[in-house]
N, C-alpha and C positions, 0 to 999 in steps of 0.2 A: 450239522448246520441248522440251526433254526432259520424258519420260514413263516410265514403269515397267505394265508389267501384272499383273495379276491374274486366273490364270488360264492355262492350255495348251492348250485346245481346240484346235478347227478354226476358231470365230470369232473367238477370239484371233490367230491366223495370217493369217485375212483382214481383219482389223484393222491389221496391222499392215503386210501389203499396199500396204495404200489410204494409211495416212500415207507409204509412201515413195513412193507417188505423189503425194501431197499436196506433201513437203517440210517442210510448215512443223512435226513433229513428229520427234523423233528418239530413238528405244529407250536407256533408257539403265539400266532393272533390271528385272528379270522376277522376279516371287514365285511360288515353288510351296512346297508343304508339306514336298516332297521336297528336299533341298539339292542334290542328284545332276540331278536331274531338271530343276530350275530353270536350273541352269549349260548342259547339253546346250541345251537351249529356246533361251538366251540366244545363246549360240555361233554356232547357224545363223543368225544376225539380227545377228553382229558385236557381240553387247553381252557382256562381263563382268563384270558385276556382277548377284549373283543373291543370296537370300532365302529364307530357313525359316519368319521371325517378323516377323509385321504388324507390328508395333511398331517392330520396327527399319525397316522399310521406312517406314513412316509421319513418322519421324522423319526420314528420310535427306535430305541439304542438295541431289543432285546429281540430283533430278527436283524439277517444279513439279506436275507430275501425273498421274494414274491411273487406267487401263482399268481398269474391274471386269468381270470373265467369269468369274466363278465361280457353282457354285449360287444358285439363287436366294434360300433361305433369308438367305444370307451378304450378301447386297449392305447391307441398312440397320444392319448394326454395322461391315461393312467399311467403307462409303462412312461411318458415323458420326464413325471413327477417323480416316480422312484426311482429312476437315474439320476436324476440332478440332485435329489438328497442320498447317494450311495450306497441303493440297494441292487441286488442282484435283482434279473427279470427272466422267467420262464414265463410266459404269455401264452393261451392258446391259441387254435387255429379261426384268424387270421392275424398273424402275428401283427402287421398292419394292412391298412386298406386300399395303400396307393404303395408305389415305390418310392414315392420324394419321402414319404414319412419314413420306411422303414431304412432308406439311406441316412436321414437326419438323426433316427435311434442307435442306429447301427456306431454312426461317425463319434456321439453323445457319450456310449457306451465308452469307445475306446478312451477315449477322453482322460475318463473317468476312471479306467482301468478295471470298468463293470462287465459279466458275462449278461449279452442278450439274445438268448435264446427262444426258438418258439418250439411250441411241445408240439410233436410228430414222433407217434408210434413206430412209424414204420423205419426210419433214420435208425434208429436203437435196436431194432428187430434181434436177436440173439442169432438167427439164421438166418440173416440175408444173403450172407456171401454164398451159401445153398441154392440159393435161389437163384445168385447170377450163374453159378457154375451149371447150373440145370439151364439157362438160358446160354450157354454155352454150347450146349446140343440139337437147339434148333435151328440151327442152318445162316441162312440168308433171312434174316429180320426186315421184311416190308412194312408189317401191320401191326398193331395194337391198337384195342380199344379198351380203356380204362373207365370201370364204372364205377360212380357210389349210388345209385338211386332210393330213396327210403322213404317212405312216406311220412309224414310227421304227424307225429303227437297233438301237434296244436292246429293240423287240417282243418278238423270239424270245426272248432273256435272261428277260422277263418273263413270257411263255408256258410258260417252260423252269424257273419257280419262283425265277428270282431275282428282287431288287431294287434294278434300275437305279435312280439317285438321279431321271432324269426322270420317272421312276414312284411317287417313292416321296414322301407327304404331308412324313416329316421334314425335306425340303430342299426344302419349297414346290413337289415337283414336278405335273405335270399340266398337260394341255390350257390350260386357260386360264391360267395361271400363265405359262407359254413363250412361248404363242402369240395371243393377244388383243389383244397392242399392233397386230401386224399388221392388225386386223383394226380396230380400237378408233380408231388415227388416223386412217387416211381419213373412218371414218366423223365426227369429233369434228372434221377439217376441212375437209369438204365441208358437214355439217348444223348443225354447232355442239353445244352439251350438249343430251342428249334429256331429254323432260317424263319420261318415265321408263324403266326397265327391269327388265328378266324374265331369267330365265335358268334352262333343266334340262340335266344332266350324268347322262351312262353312268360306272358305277365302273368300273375295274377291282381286280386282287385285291390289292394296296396298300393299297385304299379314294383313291388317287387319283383325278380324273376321268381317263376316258381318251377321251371327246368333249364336246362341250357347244355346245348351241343356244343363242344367246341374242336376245334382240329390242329394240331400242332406239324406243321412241315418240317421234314428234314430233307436233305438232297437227298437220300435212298431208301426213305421210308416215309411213312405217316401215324400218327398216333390221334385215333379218335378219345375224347372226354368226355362224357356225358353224366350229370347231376342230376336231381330231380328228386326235389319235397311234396309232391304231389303225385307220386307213383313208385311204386314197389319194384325193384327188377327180381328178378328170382334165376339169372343163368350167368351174374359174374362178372368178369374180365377176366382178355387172353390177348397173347404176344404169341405170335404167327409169325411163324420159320418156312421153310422150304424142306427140313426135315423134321418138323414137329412143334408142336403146341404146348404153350403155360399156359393155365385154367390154372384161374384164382378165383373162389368163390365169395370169398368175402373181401376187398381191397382191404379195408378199415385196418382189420385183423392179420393182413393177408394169413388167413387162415384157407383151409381145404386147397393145399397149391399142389397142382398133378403137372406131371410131365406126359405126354401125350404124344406118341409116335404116327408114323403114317397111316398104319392099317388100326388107330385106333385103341393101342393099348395104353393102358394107364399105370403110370409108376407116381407113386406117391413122394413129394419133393422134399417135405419138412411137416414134423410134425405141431400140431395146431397151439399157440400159447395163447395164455387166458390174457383178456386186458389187463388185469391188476399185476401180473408179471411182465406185461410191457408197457405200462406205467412205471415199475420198480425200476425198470432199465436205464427209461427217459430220467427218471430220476438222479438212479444213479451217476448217469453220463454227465450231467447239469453240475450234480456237488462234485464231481471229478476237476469239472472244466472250472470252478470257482477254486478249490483247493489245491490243485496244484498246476496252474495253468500253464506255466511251462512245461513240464510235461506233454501235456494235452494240448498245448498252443496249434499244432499243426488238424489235431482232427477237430478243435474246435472251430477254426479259421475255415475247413473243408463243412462243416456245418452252418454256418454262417454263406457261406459259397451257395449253397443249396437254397437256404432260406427266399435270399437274393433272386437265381432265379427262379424262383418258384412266386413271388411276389409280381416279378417282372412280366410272366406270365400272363398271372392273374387279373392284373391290372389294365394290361393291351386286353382282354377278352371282355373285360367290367367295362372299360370304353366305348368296346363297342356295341356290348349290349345294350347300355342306357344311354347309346349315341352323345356320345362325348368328345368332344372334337380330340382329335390329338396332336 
């Protein structure tokens, strides 16, 4: 299936990684604003055909569909355009930035008879069901706290008085905006949608958040969230039983995942896969869902399911941090 992206980053490049490990995806236009820059981008990945203007890309006969990695602001007119002119959509994380939008893509998509999908590692994991059957053995599930915390690349910049766009409200940036899918799907597929939720954010000088706590209620548990581009965590997340503990060290990856008994021992759950083979995956699963959709109709519909609440989430916590009436 040929593809076009949207986007230059570094997770456009490990995107594009994992389809060529995949196969079943193949580069075939890269968009940038820049015309110079798009063509460069395209070159090292063997693709010549490059883009200045949505439009024309959106229109073009010689992809069926489209990586979104650009700002977040951009994903729900971007992804709006490539549905209406009949392109597939894998968008990153935040696939959209409200729920009205992503129910309005969602409705679009079907319409149209388009797959839109948001790219999430963890959804695709090759060993997830590992992981639920290891949470199988801890008992009585009260607790979990689900971390991403990272410091950013672009801190000092915004220490230094500028305004990096991951910092910056006009392009939807901030902590929870970036980083809460991370944090929002385990939780929405291990507990399901919670009876309710909370949420408080630190600004920074943007008026960005630059952390943010949040809490998800269920009737017999709780599940804490916490983000934060202005500090480093270095100990994880864990799901807390009455006969034992998950320790996840890295969410992102869920890489280093131990299973953890009462007195303290350590079994090891699943062994750790590299991004570019869970990039391959999400890959894979997208050209599945596009090629033989009936087939895949139900675990795409269960994808799509998650997206959902994982946005709905996202959205009641974005409310109330930048006090939004609701």
């Amino acid at each position: 299936m040929k593809y076009a992206v949207i986007g230059t980053s570094w997770i456009t490049k490990a995107f594009i990684e994992g389809t060529r490990l995949s196969g079943k995806m193949q580069l075939a236009a890269v968009y940038s604003r820049s015309i110079e820059h798009a063509r460069q981008f395209g070159v090292a990945y063997g693709c010549d055909v490059a883009f200045d203007n949505l439009d024309t890309l959106a229109a073009y006969d010689g992809i069926e569909a489209v990586y979104v990695a650009s700002p977040n602001s951009l994903h729900y007119a971007q992804c709006k355009l490539l549905l209406k002119n009949g392109k597939h959509v894998l968008c990153e994380k935040p696939i959209t930035v409200t729920l009205e939008q992503y129910d309005e893509l969602a409705e679009l998509a079907d319409k149209n008879g388009l797959v839109y999908m948001e790219a999430i590692m963890f959804m695709h994991h090759p060993q997830l069901d590992k992981i639920k059957q290891a949470m199988g053995k801890l008992g009585k599930i009260t607790t979990a706290r689900l971390d991403f915390s990272q410091l950013s690349s672009k801190y000092d910049a915004l220490v230094q008085g500028e305004r990096p766009n991951v910092f910056s409200p006009d392009f939807a940036g901030g902590s929870l905006l970036d980083m809460s899918a991370y944090c929002l799907y385990p939780a929405v597929e291990w507990f399901g949608d919670p009876d309710a939720v909370f949420a408080h954010a630190g600004r920074v000088s943007t008026g960005a958040d630059g952390y943010v706590n949040g809490l998800l209620v269920y009737k017999d548990r709780q599940v804490n969230v916490t983000m934060s581009k202005i500090g480093q965590s270095r100990i994880g997340s864990e799901v807390m039983g009455d006969k034992g503990t998950l320790v996840v060290e890295y969410l992102v990856l869920m890489s280093g995942v131990w299973l953890v008994d009462r007195e303290g021992n350590r079994q090891r759950v699943i062994e750790d896969v590299p991004r570019e083979v869970l990039m391959g995956a999400e890959a894979d699963d997208f050209a599945w869902y596009v090629r033989e959709r009936g087939k895949y109709e139900l675990e795409y519909r269960y994808m799509q399911k998650r997206a959902r609440q994982v946005v709905k989430a996202m959205d009641a916590m974005y409310k109330m941090i930048m006090d939004v009436p609701r």
